[in-house]
Backbone as JSON Lines, residues from 0, in Angstrom:
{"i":0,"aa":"X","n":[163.32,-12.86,2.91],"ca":[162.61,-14.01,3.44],"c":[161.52,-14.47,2.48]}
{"i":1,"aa":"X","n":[160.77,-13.67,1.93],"ca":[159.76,-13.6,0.48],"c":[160.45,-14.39,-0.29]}
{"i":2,"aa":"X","n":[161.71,-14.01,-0.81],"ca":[161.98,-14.73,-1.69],"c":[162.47,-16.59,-1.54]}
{"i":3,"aa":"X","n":[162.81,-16.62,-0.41],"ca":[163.38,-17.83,0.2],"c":[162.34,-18.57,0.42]}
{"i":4,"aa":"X","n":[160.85,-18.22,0.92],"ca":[159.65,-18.73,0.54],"c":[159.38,-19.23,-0.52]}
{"i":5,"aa":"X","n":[159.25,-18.19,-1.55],"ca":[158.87,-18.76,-2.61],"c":[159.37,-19.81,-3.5]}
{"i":6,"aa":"X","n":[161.26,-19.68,-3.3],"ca":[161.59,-21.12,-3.98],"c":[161.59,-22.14,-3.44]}
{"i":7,"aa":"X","n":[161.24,-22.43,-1.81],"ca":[161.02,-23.34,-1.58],"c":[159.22,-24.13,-2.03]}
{"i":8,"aa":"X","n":[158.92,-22.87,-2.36],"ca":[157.39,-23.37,-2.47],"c":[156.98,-23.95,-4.03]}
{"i":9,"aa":"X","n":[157.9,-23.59,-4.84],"ca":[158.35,-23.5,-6.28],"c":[158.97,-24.62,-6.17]}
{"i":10,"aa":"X","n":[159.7,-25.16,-5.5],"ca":[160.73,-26.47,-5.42],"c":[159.42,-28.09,-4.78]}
{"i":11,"aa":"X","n":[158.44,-27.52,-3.99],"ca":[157.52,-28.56,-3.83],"c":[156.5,-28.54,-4.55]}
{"i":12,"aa":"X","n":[155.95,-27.36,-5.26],"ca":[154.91,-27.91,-6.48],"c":[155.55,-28.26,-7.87]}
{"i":13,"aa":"X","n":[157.06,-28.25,-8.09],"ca":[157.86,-28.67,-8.73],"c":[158.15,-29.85,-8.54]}
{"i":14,"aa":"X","n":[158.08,-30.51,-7.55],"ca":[158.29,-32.04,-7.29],"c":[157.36,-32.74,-7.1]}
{"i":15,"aa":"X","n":[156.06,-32.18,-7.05],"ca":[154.8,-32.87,-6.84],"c":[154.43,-33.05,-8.75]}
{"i":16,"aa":"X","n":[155.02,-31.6,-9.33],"ca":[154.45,-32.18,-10.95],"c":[155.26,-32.98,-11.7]}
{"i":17,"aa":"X","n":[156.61,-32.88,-11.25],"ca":[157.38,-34.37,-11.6],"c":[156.68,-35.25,-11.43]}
{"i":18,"aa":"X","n":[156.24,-36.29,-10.36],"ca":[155.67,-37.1,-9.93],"c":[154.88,-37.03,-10.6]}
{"i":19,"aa":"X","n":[154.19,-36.53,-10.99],"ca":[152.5,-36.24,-11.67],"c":[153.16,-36.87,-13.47]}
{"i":20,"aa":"X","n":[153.98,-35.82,-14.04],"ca":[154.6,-36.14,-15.5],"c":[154.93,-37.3,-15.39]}
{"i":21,"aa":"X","n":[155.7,-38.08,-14.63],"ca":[156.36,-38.83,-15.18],"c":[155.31,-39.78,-14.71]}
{"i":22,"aa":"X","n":[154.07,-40.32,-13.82],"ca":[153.11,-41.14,-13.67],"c":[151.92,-40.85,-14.97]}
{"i":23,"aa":"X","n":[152.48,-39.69,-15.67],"ca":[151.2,-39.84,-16.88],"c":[152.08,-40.7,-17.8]}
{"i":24,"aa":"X","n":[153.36,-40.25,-17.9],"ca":[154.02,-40.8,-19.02],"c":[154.44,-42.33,-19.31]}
{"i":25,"aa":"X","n":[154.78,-43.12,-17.56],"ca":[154.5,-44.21,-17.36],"c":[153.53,-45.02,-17.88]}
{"i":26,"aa":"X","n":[152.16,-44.15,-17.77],"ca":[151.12,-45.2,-18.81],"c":[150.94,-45.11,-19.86]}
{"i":27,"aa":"X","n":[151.61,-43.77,-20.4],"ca":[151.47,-43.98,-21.86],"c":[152.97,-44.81,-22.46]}
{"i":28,"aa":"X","n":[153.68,-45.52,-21.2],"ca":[154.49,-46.55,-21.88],"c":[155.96,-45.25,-22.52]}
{"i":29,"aa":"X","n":[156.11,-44.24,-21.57],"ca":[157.5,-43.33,-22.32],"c":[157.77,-43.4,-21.03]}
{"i":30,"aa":"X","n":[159.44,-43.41,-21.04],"ca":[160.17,-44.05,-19.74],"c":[161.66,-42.51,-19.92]}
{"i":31,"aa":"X","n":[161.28,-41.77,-19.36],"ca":[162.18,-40.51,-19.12],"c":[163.42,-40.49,-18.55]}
{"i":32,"aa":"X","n":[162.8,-41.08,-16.9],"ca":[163.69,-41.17,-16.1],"c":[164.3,-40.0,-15.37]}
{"i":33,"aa":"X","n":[163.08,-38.75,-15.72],"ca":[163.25,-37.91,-14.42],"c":[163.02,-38.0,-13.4]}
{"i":34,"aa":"X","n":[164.17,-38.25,-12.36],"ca":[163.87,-38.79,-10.96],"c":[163.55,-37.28,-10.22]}
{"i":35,"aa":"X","n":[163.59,-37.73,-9.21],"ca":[162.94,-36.45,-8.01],"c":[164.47,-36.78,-6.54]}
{"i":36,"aa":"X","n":[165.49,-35.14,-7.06],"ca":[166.15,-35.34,-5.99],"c":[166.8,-34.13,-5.78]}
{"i":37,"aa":"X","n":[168.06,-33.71,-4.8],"ca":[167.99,-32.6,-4.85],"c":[168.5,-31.79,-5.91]}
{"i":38,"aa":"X","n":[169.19,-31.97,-6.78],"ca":[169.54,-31.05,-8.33],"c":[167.81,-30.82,-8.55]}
{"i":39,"aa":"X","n":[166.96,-31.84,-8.96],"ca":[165.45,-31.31,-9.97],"c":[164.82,-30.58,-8.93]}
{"i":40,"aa":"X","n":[164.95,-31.0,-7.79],"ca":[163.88,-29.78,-6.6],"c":[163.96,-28.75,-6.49]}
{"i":41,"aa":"X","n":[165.79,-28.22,-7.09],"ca":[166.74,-27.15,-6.65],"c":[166.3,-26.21,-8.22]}
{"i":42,"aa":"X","n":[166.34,-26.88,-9.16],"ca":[166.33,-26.59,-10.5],"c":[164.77,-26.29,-10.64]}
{"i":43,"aa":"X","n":[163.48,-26.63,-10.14],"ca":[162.21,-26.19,-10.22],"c":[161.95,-25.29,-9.3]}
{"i":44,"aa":"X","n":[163.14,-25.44,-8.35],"ca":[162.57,-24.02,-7.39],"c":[163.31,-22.72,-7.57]}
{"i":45,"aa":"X","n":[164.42,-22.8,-8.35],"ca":[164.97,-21.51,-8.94],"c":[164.34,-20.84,-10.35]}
{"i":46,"aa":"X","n":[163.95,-22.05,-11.05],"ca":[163.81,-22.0,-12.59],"c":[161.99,-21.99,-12.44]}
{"i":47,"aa":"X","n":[161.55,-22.44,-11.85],"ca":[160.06,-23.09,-12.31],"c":[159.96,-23.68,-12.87]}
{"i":48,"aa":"X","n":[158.67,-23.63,-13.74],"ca":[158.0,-24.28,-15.08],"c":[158.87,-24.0,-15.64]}
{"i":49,"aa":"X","n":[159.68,-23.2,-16.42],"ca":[160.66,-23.42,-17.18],"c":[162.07,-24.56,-16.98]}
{"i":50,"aa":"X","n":[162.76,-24.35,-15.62],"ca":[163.17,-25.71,-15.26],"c":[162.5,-26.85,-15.28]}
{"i":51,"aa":"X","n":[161.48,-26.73,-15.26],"ca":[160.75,-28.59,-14.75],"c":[161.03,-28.94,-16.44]}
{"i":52,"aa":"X","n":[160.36,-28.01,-17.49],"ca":[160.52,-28.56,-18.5],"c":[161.9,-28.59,-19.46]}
{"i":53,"aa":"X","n":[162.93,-27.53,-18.93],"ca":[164.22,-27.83,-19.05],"c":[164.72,-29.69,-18.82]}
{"i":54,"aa":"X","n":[164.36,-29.94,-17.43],"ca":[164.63,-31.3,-17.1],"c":[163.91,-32.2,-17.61]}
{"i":55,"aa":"X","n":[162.74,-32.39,-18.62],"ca":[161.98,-33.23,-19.37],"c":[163.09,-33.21,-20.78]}
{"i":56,"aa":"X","n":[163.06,-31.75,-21.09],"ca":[164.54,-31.99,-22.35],"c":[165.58,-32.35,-22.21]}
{"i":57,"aa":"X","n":[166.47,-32.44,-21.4],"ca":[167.49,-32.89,-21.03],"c":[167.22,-34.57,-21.18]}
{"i":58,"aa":"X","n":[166.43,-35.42,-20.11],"ca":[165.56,-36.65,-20.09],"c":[165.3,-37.11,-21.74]}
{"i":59,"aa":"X","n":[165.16,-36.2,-22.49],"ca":[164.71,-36.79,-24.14],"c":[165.97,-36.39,-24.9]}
{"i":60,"aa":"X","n":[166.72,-35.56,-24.76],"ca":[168.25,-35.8,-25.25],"c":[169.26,-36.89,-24.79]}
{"i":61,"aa":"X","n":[168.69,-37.26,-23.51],"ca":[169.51,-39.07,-22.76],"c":[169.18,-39.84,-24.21]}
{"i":62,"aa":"X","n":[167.97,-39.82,-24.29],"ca":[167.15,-41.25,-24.88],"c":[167.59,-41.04,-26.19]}
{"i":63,"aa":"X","n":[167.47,-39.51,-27.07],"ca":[168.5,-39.65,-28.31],"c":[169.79,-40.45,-28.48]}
């Protein structure tokens, strides 16, 4: 149950810092296009910080 906690809790401060990245990056005028749905919620709450920023690289290999 611990653990089922925690990725859900990992999956909402994971989607709150999406929101956060991609509203800094918006004003600095860089357009990513990491959306917020269930693959990135699923992927920050298994992976963490390492997923969230997995899905920022992925987002800059599109734009290559």
């Amino acid at each position: 149950m611990e653990k089922i906690l925690n990725v859900i809790m990992r999956g909402i401060l994971g989607t709150i810092a999406i929101y956060f990245i991609n509203s800094m990056l918006e004003r600095m005028g860089i357009s990513l296009g990491v959306g917020v749905n269930m693959f990135t919620v699923l992927t920050s709450g298994i992976l963490g910080v390492p997923g969230i920023l997995a899905l920022y690289a992925i987002g800059v290999y599109k734009v290559l």
